[in-house]
Backbone as ProteinMPNN parsed JSONL, in Angstrom:
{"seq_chain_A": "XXXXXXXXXXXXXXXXXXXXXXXXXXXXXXXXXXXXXXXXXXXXXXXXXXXXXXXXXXXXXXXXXXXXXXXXXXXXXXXXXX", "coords_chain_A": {"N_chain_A": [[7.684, 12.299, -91.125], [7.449, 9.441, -93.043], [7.119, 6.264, -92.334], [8.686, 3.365, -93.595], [7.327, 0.814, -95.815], [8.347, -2.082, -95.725], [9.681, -1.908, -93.752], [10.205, -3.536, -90.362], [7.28, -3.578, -87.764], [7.404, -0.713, -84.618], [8.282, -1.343, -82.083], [7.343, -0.388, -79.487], [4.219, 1.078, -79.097], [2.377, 3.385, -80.29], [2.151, 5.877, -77.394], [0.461, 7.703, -77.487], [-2.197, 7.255, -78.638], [-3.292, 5.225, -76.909], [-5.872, 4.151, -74.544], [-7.414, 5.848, -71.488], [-6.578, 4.606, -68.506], [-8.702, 4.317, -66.236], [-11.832, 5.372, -66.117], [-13.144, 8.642, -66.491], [-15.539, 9.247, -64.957], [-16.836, 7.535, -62.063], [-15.193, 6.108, -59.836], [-13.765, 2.747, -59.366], [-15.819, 0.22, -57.606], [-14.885, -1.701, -56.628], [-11.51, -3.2, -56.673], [-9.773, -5.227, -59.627], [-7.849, -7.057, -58.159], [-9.329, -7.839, -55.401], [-11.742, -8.313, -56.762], [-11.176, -10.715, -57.639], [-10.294, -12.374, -55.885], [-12.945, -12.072, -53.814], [-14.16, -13.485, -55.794], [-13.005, -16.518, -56.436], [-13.535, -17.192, -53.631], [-15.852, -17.245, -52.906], [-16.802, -19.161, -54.753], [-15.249, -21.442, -54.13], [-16.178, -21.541, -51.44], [-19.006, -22.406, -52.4], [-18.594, -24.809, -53.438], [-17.887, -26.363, -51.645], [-19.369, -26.132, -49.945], [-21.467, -27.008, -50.709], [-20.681, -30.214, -51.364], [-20.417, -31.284, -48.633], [-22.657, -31.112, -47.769], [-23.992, -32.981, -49.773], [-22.705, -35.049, -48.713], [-23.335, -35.326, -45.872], [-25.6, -34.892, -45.568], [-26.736, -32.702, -44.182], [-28.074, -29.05, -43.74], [-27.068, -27.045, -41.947], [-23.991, -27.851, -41.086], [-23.131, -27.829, -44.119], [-23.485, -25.36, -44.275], [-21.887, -23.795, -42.475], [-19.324, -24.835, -43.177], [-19.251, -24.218, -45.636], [-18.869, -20.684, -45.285], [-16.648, -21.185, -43.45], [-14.795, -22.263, -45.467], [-14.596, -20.266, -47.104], [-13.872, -17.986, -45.924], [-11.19, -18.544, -45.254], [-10.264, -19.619, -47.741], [-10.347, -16.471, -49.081], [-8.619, -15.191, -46.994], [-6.022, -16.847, -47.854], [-5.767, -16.371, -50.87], [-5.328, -13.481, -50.341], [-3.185, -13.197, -49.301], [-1.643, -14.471, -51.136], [-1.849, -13.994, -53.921], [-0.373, -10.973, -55.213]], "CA_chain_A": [[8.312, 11.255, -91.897], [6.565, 8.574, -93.359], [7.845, 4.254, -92.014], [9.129, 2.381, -95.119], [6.567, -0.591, -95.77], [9.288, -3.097, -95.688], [10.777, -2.402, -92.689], [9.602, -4.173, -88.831], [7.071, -2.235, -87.031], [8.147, -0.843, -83.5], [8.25, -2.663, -80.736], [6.704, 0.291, -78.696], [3.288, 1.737, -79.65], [2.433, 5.234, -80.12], [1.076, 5.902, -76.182], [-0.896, 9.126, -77.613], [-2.867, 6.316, -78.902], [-3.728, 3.792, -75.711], [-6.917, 4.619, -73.811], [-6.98, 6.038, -70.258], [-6.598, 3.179, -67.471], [-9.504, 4.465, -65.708], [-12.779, 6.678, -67.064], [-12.753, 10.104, -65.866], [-16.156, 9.05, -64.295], [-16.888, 7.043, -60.765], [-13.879, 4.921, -59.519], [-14.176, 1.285, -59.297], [-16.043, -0.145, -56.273], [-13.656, -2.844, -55.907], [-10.159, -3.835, -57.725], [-10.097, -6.543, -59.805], [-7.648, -8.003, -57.248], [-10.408, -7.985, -54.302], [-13.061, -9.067, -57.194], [-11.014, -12.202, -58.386], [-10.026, -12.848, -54.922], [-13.482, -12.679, -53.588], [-15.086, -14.454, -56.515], [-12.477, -17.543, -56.28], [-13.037, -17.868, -52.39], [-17.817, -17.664, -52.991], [-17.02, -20.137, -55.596], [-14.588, -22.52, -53.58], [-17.07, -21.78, -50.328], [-19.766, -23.069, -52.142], [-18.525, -25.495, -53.938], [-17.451, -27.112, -50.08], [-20.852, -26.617, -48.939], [-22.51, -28.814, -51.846], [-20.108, -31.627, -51.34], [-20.243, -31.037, -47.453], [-24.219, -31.268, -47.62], [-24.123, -34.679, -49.979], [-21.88, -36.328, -47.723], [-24.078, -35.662, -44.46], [-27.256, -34.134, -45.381], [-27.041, -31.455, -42.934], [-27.646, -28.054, -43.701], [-26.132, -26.241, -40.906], [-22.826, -28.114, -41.419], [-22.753, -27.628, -45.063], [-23.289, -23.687, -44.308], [-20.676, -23.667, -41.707], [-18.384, -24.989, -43.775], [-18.922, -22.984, -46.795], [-18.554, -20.274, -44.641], [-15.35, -21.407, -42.981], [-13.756, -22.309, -46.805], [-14.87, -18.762, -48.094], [-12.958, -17.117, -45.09], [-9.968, -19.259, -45.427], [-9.764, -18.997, -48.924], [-10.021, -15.24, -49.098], [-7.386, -14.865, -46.216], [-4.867, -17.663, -48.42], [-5.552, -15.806, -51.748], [-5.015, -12.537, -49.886], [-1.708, -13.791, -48.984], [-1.122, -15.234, -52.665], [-1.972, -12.614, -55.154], [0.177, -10.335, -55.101]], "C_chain_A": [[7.456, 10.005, -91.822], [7.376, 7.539, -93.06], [7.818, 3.903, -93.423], [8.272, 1.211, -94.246], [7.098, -1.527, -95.331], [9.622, -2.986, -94.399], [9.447, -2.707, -91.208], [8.599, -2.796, -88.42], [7.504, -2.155, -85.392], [7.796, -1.39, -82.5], [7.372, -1.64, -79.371], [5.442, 0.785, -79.503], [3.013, 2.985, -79.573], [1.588, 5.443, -78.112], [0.353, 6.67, -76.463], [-2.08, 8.036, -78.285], [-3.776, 5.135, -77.958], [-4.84, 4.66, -75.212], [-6.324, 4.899, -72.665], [-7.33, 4.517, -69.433], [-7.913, 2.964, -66.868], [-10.645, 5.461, -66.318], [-12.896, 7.683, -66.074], [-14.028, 9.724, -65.358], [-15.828, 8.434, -62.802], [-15.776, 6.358, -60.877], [-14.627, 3.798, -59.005], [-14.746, 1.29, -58.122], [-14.731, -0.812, -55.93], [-12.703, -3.041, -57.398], [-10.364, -5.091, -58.089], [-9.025, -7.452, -59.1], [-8.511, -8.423, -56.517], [-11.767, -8.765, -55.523], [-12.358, -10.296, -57.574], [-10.99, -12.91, -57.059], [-11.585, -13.462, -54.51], [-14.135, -13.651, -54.589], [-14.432, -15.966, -56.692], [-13.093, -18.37, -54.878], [-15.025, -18.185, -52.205], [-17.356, -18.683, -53.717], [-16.169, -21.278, -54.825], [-15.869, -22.798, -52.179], [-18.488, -22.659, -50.766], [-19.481, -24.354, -52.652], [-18.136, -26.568, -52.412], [-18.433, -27.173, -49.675], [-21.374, -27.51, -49.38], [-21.761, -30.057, -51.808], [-20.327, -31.861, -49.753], [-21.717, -31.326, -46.922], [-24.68, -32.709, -48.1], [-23.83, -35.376, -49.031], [-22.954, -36.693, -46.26], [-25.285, -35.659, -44.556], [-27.667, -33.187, -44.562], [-26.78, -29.947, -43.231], [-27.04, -26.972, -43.145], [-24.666, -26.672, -41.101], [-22.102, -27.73, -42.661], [-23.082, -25.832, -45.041], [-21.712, -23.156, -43.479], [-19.454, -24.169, -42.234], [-18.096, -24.837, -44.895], [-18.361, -21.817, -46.482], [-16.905, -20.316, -43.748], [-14.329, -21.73, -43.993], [-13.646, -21.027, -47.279], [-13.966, -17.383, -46.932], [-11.911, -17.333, -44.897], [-9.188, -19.209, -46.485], [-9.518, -17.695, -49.278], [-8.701, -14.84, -48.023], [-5.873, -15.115, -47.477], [-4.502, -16.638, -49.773], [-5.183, -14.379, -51.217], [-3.535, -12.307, -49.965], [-0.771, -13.919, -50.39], [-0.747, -14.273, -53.428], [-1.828, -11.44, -54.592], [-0.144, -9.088, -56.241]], "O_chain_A": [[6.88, 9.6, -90.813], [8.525, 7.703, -93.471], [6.934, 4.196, -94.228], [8.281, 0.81, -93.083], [6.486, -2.085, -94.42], [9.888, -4.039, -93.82], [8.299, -2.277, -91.096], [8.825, -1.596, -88.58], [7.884, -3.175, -84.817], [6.705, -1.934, -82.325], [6.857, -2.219, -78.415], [5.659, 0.908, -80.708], [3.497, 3.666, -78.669], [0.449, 5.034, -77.887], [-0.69, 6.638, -75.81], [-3.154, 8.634, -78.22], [-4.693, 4.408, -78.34], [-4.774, 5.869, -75.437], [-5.166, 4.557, -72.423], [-8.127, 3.631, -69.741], [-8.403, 1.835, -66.836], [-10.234, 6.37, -67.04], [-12.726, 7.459, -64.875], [-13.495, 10.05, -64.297], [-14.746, 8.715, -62.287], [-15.365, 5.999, -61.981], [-15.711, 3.788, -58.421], [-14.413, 2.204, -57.367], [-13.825, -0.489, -55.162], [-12.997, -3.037, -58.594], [-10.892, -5.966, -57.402], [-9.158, -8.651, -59.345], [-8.757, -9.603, -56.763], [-12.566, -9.613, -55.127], [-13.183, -11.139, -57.923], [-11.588, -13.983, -56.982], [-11.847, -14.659, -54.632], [-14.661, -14.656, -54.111], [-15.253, -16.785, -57.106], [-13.197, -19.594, -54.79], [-15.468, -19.12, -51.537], [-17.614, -19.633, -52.979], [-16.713, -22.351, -55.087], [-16.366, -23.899, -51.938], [-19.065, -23.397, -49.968], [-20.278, -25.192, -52.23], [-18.288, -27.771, -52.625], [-18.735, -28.145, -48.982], [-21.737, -28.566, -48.863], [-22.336, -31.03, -52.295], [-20.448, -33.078, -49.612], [-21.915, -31.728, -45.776], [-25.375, -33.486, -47.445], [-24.545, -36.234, -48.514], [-23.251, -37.782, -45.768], [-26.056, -36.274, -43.821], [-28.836, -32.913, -44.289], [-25.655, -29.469, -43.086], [-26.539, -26.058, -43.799], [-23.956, -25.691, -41.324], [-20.92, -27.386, -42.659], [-22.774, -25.198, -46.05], [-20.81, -22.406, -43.85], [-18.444, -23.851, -41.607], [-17.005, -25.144, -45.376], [-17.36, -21.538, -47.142], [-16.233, -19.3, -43.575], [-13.14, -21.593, -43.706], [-12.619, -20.673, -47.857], [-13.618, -16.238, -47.218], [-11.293, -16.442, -44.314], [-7.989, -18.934, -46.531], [-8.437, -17.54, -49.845], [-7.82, -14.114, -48.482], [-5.062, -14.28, -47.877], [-3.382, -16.145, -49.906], [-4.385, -13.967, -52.06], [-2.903, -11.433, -50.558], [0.393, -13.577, -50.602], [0.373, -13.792, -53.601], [-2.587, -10.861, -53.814], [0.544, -8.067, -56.249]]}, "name": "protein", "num_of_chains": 1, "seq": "XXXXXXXXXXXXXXXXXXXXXXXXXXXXXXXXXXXXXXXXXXXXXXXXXXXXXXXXXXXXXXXXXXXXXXXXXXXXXXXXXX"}
């Protein structure tokens, strides 16, 4: 049976239609939870080191405390994202 033009289309889609979730090849390295997670907590770590390095000029400090944001943040978002 053929849908009348006129009328709404459905609110569900055909699923024989949707792609698979995953490709029948290799499985992901990492989930894109673990990749947003870590890529939020490198990008907050460094972004703490380069302000952390202006302020003093000291590269050991501004590593150690990229380092200590990027392990803090990954814990917090761990916690977060659910």
């Amino acid at each position: 049976m053929s849908r009348d033009p006129h009328s709404p289309a459905s609110a569900h889609p055909d699923p024989r239609g949707t792609p698979e979730s995953a490709p029948a090849g290799k499985p992901a390295l990492l989930s894109q939870r673990t990749a947003l997670i870590l890529f939020i907590a490198v990008a907050t770590g460094i972004g703490i080191g380069v302000l952390t390095f202006f302020s003093g000029k000291s590269y050991p400090k501004a590593v150690i405390a990229g380092v200590v944001a990027v392990g803090g943040c990954a814990a917090g978002l761990h916690n977060l994202i659910d």
